[in-house]
C-alpha positions, -999 to 999 in steps of 0.1 A, spaced: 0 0 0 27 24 1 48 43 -27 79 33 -4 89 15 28 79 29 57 112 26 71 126 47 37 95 73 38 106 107 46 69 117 53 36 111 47 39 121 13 56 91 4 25 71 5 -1 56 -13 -33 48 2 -66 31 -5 -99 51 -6 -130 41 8 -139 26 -27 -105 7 -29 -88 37 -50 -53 45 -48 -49 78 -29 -12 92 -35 -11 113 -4 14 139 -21 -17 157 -29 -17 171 8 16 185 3 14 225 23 -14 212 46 -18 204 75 -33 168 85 -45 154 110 -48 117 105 -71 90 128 -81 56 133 -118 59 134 -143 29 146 -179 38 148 -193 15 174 -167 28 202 -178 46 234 -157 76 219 -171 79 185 -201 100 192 -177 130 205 -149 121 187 -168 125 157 -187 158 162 -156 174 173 -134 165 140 -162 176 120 -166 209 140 -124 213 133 -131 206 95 -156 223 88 -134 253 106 -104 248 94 -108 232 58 -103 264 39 -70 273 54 -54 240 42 -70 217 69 -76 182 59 -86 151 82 -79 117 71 -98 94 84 -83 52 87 -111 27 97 -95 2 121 -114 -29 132 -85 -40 159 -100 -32 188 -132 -53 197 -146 -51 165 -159 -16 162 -156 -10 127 -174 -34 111 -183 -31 74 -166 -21 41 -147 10 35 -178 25 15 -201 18 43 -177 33 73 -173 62 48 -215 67 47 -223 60 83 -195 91 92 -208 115 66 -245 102 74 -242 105 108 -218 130 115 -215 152 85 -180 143 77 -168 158 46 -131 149 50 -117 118 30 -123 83 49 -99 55 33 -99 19 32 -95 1 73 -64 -7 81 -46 -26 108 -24 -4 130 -6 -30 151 6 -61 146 27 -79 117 3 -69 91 3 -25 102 -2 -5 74 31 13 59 18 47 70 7 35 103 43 21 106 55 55 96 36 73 120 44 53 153 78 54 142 81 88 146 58 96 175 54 75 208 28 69 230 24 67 266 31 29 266 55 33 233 45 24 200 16 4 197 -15 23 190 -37 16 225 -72 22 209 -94 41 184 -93 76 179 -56 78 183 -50 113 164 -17 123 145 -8 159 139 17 167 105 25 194 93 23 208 61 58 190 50 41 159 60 63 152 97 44 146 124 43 171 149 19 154 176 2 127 186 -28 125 205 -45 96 227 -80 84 223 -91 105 253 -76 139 242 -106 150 223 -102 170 188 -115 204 201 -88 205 227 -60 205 201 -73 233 186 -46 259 196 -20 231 177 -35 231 147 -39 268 142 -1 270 150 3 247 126 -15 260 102 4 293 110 41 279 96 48 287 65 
């Protein structure tokens, strides 16, 4: 799934992604914005807030080179179940969410996907690498690095004041 190794990636650039409807996504095209990418589940006690609040940070943001890109991931207890296309409907359905939803992915384990690999790489947790649970939130900037990363309980709205600085380097 990726245009390079993880391990050779530079950024987030460097990859190629699948769509909701199994279309290669070269995520170049996000070159000079800033991203903020998730693992989204639907059925998980944080969705509901989770959900509102990126599409409140979109729908603020998404004219001054703000994109969210969400990553279904049915790891943890099975809370993303369905196809790409119908993850993709139930968060623009439900929620309103106009950002791009891709394909699931796996982000732990021997089968993570290159740009999840990429992304814990150069970030750690609280308890290291692995991803602990949905709604895990990275924050790149507009070179595609990543500045931040976020735990499932810090809650988009709250990261507001890094994404305007963000947003804010040239």
């Amino acid at each position: 799934m990726g245009a390079v190794s993880s391990v050779t990636a530079q950024s987030v650039h460097d990859f190629v992604v699948k769509d909701s409807r199994n279309q290669d996504v070269d995520l170049s095209i996000y070159k000079g914005k800033v991203l903020l990418i998730v693992n989204v589940a639907p059925k998980c006690g944080f969705a509901n807030a989770n959900y509102t609040e990126l599409t409140e940070l979109y729908h603020r943001y998404k004219d001054s080179d703000f994109v969210i890109l969400a990553f279904p991931c049915n790891q943890f207890l099975h809370q993303a179940p369905g196809t790409g296309e119908e993850l993709e409907h139930y968060a623009c359905e439900k929620f309103k969410a106009d950002y791009p939803v891709f394909q699931k992915v796996l982000v732990n384990g021997k089968n993570t996907a290159p740009i999840y690999k990429f992304l814990k790489a150069n970030t750690r947790g609280f308890l290291g690498s692995t991803i602990k649970w949905n709604f895990t939130k990275f924050l790149i900037d507009k070179e595609g690095h990543v500045i931040q990363r976020y735990a499932t309980t810090t809650f988009p709205l709250s990261i507001e004041g890094d994404i305007k600085k963000a947003l804010e380097q040239s």
